[in-house]
C-alpha positions as a printed Julia matrix, in Angstrom:
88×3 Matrix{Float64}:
 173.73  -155.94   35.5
 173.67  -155.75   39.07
 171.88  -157.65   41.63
 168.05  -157.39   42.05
 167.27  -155.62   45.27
 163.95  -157.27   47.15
 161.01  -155.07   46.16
 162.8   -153.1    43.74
 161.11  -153.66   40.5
 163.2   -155.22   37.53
 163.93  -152.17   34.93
 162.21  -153.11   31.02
 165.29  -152.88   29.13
 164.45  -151.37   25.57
 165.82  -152.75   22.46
 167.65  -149.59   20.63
 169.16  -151.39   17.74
 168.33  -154.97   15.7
 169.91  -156.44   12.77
 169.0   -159.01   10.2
 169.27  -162.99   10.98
 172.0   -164.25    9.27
 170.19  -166.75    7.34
 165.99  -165.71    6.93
 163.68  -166.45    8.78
 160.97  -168.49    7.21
 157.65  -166.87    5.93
 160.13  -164.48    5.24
 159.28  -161.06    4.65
 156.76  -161.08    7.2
 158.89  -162.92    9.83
 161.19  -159.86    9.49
 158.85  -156.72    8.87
 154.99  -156.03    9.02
 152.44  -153.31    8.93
 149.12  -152.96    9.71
 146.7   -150.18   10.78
 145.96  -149.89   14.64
 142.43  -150.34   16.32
 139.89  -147.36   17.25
 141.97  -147.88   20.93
 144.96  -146.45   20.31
 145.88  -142.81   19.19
 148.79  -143.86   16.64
 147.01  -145.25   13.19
 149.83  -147.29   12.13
 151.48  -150.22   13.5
 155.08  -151.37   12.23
 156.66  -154.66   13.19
 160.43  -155.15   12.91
 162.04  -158.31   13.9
 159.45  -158.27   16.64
 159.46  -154.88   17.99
 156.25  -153.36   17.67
 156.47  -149.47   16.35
 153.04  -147.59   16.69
 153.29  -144.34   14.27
 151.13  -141.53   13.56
 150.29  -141.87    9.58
 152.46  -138.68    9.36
 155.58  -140.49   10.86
 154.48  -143.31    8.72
 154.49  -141.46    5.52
 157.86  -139.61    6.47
 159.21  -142.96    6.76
 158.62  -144.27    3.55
 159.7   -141.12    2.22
 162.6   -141.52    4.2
 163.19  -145.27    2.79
 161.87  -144.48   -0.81
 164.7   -142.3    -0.92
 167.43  -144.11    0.7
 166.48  -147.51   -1.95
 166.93  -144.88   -4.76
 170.43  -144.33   -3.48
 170.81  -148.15   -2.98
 169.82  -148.84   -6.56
 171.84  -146.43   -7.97
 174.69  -147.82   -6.67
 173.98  -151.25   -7.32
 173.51  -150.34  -10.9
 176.93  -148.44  -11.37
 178.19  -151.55   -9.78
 176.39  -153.83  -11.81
 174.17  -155.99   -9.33
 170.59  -156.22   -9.18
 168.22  -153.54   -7.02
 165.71  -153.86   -5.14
């Protein structure tokens, strides 16, 4: 990062990728993930919290996601049982 020039602002920089603490977090799962429905003042319904980054989703995203997840643990599982290890 270059230097800060007087009365530029400073950029946000996003966060495009996290990973999982090595060891958990306490309180875990909800250290890691949560979900919750938004207030009447915003226009997503649905707000999803991973490793602090707040996602707010339309309940259509939302359900494509689990969709999206229900199906990728089914792939998971299957492979953990040819391997013999537990699923999730």
């Amino acid at each position: 990062m270059g230097r800060v020039k007087p009365g530029k602002p400073q950029r946000e920089r996003l966060i495009r990728e996290t990973h999982e603490p090595v060891m958990p977090l306490p309180d875990w799962p909800q250290s890691h993930v949560d979900a919750e429905l938004t207030g009447d003042d915003q226009f997503e319904c649905v707000l999803v919290t991973i490793h602090g980054v707040k996602h707010y989703l339309h309940a259509s995203t939302a359900r494509e996601l689990q969709l999206m997840l229900e199906g990728k643990l089914k792939q998971y599982n299957a492979t953990c049982e040819e391997l013999g290890v537990p699923q999730v």
